[in-house]
N, C-alpha and C positions, 0 to 999 in steps of 0.2 A: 504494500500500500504506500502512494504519495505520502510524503510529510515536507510541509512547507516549512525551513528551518530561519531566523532570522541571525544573522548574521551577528558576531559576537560588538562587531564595530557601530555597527548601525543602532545604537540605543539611544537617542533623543526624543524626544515625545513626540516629534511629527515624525520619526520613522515608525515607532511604534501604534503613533493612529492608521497611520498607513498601512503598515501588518494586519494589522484586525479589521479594518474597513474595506480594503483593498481584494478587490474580486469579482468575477464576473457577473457576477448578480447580487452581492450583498446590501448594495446601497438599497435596489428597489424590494427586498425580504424586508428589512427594518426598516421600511418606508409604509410596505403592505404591513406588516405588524405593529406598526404605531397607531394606524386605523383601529385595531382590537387582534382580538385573539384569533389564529387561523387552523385549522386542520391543513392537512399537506393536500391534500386535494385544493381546497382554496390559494394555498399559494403556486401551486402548478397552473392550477386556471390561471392566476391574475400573472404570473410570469409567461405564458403562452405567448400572452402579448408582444413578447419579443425574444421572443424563440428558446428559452432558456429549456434544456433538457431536465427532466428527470435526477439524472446521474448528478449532472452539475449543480441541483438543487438542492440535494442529499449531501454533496460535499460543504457546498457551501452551508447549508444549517448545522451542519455536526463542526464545522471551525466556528462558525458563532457561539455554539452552542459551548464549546472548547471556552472561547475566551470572555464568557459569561455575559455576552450579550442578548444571547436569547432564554431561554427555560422551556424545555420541551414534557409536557406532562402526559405520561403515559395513564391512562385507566386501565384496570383490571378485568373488560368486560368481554365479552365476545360478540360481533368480531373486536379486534384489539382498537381502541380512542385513542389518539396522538393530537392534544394540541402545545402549539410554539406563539410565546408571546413575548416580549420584550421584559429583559430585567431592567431594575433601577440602573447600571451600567448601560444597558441598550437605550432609555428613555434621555440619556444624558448626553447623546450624538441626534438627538433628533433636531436643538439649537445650531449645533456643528453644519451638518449639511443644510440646516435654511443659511448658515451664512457664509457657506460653500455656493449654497445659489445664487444668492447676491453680488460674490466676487465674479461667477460667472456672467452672470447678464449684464455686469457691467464690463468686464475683460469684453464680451463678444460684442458691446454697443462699441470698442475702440479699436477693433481687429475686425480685419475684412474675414470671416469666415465662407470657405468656398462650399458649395452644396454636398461634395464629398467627404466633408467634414475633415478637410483642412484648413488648418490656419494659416494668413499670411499675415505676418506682423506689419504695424503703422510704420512706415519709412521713417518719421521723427520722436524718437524718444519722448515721451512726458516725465520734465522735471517736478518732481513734487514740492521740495527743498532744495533751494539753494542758499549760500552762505558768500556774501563776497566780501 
């Protein structure tokens, strides 16, 4: 089995947001899970939307689940209940990426973004600060 391992150098907090947030469906699981509580069927449905497999949906909840952003509560019943909801840790990224959105829509009002979803940067620099 995978094991994503982080590197002993890379330990600053934005690397470490980055290790636990970083994946190919994470952001929109603890986006669906901030709405409320889901069963895996529901999160399969609302990731359908953008093609996300199966596999890759199981991986990615068992690392959230690893680094205590999600809580997956199994019931004892037959057939077997699974739902996954966000921990106080996962509730605590939900500020983070609205102001992840915010830096975005404004980077992409000052970068020509091309329909392939490349970026071309503004030919002149914006000084924020200067000092003379």
């Amino acid at each position: 089995m995978y094991e994503r391992k982080m590197p002993l150098k890379k330990r600053s907090g934005i690397d470490v947001t980055f290790y636990v947030i970083g994946g190919k469906w994470k952001r929109d699981i603890i986006s669906c899970l901030h709405k409320g509580i889901k069963r895996p069927s529901e999160l399969q449905k609302h990731l359908a939307q953008v093609s996300a497999s199966a596999r890759v949906l199981r991986q990615q909840l068992k690392e959230l689940e690893t680094f205590g952003i999600i809580y997956k509560k199994v019931y004892p019943v037959v057939p077997l209940k699974v739902e996954y909801f966000l921990t106080d840790i996962g509730l605590q990224l939900i500020p983070l990426f609205s102001e992840m959105e915010d830096w975005g829509t404004k980077y992409e009002g000052t970068n020509k973004v091309l329909e392939n979803g490349h970026v071309i940067f503004s030919p002149s620099p914006v000084i924020v600060n200067s000092q003379n």
